[in-house]
C-alpha positions in Angstrom: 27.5 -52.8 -90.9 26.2 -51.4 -87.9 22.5 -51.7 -86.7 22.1 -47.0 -87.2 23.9 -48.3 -91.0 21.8 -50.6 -91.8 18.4 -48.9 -90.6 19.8 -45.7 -92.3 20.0 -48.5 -95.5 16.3 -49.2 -94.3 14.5 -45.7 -95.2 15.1 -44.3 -98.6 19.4 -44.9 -99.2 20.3 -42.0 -97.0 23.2 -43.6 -96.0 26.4 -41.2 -95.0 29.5 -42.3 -94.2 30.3 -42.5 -90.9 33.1 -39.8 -90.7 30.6 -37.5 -91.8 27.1 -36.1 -93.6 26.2 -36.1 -96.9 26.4 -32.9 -98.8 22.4 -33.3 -99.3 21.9 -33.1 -95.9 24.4 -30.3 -95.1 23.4 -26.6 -94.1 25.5 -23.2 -94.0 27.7 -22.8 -91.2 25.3 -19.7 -90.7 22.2 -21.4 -89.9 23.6 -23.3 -86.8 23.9 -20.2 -85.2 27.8 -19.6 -84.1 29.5 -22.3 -84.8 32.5 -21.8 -81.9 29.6 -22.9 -79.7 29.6 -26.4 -78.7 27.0 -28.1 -81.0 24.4 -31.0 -80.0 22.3 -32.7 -82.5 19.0 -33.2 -81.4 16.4 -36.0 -82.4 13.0 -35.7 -81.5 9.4 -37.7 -81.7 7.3 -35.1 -81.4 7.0 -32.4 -84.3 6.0 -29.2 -82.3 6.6 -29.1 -78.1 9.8 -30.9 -78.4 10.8 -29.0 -81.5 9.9 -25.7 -80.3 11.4 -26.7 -76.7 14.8 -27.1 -78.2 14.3 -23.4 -79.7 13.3 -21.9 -76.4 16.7 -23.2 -75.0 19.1 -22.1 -77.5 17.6 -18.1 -78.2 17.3 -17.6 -73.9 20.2 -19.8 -72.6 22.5 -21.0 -75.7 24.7 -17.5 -76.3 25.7 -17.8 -72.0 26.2 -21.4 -72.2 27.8 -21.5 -75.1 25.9 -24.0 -76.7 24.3 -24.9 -79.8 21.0 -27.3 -79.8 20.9 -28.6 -83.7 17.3 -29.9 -83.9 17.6 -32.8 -86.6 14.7 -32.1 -88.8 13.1 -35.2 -90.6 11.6 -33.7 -93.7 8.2 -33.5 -92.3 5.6 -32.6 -89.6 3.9 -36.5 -89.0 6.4 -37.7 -85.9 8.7 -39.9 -85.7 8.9 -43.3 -83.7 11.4 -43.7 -81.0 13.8 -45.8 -83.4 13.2 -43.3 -86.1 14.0 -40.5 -83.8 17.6 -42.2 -82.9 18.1 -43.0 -86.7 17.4 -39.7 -87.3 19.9 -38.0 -85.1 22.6 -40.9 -86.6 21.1 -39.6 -89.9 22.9 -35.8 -89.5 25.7 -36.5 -86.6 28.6 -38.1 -87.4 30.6 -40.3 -84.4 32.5 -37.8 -82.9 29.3 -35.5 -82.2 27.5 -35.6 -78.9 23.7 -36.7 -80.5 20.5 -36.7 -78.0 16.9 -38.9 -78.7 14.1 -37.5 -77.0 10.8 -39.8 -77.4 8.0 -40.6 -75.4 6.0 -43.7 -73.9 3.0 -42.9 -75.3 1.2 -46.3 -74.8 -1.7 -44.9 -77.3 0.7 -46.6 -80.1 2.4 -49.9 -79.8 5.4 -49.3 -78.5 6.7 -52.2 -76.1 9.5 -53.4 -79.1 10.2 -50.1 -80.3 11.1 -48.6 -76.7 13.4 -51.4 -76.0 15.0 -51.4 -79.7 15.4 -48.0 -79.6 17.5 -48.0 -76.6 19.8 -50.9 -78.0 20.2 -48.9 -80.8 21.3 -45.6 -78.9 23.6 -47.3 -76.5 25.1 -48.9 -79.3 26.1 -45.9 -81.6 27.0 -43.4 -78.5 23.4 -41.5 -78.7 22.2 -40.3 -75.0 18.2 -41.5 -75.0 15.5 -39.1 -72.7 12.7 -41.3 -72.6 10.0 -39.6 -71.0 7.1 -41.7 -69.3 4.1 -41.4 -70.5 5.0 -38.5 -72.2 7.2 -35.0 -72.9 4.5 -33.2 -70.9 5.6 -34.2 -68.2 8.8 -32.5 -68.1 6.7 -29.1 -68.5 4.6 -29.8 -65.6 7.4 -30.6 -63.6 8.7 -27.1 -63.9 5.7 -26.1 -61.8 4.9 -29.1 -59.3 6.1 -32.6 -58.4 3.8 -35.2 -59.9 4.1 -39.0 -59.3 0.9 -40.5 -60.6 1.1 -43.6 -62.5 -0.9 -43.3 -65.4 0.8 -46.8 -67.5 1.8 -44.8 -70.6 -1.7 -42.3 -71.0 -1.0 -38.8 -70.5 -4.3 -37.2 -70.3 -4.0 -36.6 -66.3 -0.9 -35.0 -67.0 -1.6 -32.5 -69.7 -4.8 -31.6 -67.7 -3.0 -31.0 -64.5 -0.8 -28.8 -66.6 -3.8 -26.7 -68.2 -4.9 -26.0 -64.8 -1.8 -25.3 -63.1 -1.9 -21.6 -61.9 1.7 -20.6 -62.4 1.2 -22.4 -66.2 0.2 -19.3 -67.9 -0.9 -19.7 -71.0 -1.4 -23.7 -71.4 -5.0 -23.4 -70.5 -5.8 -24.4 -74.2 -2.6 -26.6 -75.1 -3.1 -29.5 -77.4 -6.7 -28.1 -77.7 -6.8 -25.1 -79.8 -5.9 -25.1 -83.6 -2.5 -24.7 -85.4 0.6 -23.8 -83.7 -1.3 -22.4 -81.0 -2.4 -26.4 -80.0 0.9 -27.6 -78.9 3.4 -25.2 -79.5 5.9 -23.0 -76.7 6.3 -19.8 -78.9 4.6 -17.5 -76.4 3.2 -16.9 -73.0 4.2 -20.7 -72.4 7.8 -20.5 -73.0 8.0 -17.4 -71.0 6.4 -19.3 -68.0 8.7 -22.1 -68.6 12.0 -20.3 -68.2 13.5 -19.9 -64.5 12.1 -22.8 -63.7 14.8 -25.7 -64.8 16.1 -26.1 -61.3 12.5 -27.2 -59.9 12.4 -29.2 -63.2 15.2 -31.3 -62.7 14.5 -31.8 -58.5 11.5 -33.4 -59.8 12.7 -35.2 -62.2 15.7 -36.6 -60.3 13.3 -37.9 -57.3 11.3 -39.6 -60.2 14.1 -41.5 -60.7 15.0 -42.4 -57.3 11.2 -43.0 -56.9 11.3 -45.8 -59.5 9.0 -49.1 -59.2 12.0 -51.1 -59.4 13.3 -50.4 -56.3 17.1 -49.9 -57.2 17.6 -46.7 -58.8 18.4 -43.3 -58.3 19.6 -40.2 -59.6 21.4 -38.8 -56.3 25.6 -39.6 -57.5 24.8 -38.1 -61.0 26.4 -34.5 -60.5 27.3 -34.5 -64.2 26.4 -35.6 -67.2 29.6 -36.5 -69.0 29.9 -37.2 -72.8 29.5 -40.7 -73.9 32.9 -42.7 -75.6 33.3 -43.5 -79.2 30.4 -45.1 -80.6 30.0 -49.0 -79.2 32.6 -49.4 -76.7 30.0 -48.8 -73.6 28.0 -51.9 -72.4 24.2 -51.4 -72.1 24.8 -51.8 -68.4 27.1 -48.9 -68.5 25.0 -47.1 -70.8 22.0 -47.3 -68.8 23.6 -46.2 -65.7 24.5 -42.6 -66.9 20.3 -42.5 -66.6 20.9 -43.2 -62.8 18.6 -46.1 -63.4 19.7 -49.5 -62.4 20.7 -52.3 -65.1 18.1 -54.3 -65.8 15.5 -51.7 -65.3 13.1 -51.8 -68.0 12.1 -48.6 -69.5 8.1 -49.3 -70.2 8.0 -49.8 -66.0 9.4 -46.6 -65.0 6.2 -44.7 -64.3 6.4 -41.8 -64.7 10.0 -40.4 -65.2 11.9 -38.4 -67.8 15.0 -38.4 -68.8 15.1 -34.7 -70.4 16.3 -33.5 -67.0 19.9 -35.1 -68.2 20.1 -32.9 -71.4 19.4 -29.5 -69.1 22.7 -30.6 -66.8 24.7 -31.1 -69.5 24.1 -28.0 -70.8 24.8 -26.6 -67.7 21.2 -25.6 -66.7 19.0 -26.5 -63.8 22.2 -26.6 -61.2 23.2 -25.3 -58.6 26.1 -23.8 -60.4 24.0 -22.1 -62.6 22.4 -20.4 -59.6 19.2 -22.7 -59.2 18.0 -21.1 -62.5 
């Protein structure tokens, strides 16, 4: 039994087969949107940004790109951890499916196991991991500035450089006014998010080459290909599609974010898609 089987075992026997989901969890072809797109399940910690993030992608750039983000929905609004978010994605893709884990640092809650076994577990059963460091914030405030402070898993700095920022029109109150309004990117947000995934992924990128360990960088990555049938890539190999080096560890690379990967696989954030 594999380690996603046996966690899938682990929370409430909604074990599939591998080949495929369970009927329970199955949805209309209707409500993926159109299903000649190419479809990629999407896991994610968070419960509103990320969510509504994943949204924001597929209604402005999904129909050109021809792709289909399936946000794997857990059954409830608390968060996930960052094992729970790659069990979850395991949960509704089967092998064959391209499947994406997006969780964050976040040193507010234990997390120096769960990072680490959470990675494991994705190289292990073919899911691509974006980790971001200390948090998915920082992606958003990369679309409007570079930002390189350390700030050892606490993303306070970072959402309040983001509130301020003037080209971040309407996140003056994010994660501080009530209901969807606190953290969510239906609005004024998303709009000044979009045209800016080619700054995004700049900054992002030298993140990576900027790395405290010394030895990585993002520079030969030009394309983010799919990964092989689950298991049959090394951890080494795995972690090198991040353009980090092996034997990096994941709690020390601060701060970076991996969601810049998921954009360039779609196709955004490139030069061939015109530096949008």
């Amino acid at each position: 039994m594999s380690k996603g089987d046996k966690a899938q075992d682990r929370r409430g026997g909604r074990r599939r087969d591998r080949g495929g989901v369970p009927d329970r969890l199955r949805r209309a072809p209707a409500s993926y949107g159109d299903r000649s797109n190419r479809v990629v399940y999407v896991a994610c910690e968070g419960s509103k940004t990320e969510p509504d993030y994943v949204s924001l992608l597929n209604k402005t750039y999904g129909r050109d790109k021809n792709f289909w983000l399936k946000y794997c929905y857990p059954g409830h609004t608390n968060g996930l951890d960052p094992v729970e978010t790659v069990e979850q994605v395991l949960m509704e893709a089967g092998p064959g499916d391209e499947k994406w884990a997006l969780f964050d640092r976040d040193a507010d809650d234990n997390r120096d196991r769960k990072i680490p076994d959470a990675m494991r577990l994705a190289a292990d059963e073919g899911v691509q991991a974006a980790l971001s460091h200390p948090s998915f914030e920082l992606w958003l405030l990369l679309h409007f500035q570079h930002w390189t402070g350390q700030e050892h898993g606490h993303d306070e700095k970072v959402k309040d450089r983001l509130r301020r920022h003037k080209d971040a029109k309407g996140f003056k109150d994010y994660d501080k006014a009530s209901g969807d309004r606190g953290k969510g990117l239906n609005d004024e947000r998303g709009k000044a998010l979009l045209g800016r995934e080619a700054a995004a992924v700049r900054n992002a990128r030298k993140l990576v080459k900027a790395c405290p360990s010394g030895r990585c960088s993002a520079d030969r990555i030009e394309k983010i290909a799919p990964l092989p049938a689950d298991g049959t890539e090394k951890y080494a190999e795995w972690t090198a599609r991040t353009g980090h080096a092996p034997g990096c560890d994941p709690l020390k690379r601060d701060p970076s974010t991996d969601v810049w990967r998921l954009l360039v696989g779609l196709g955004l954030g490139t030069e061939e898609d015109g530096g949008r």
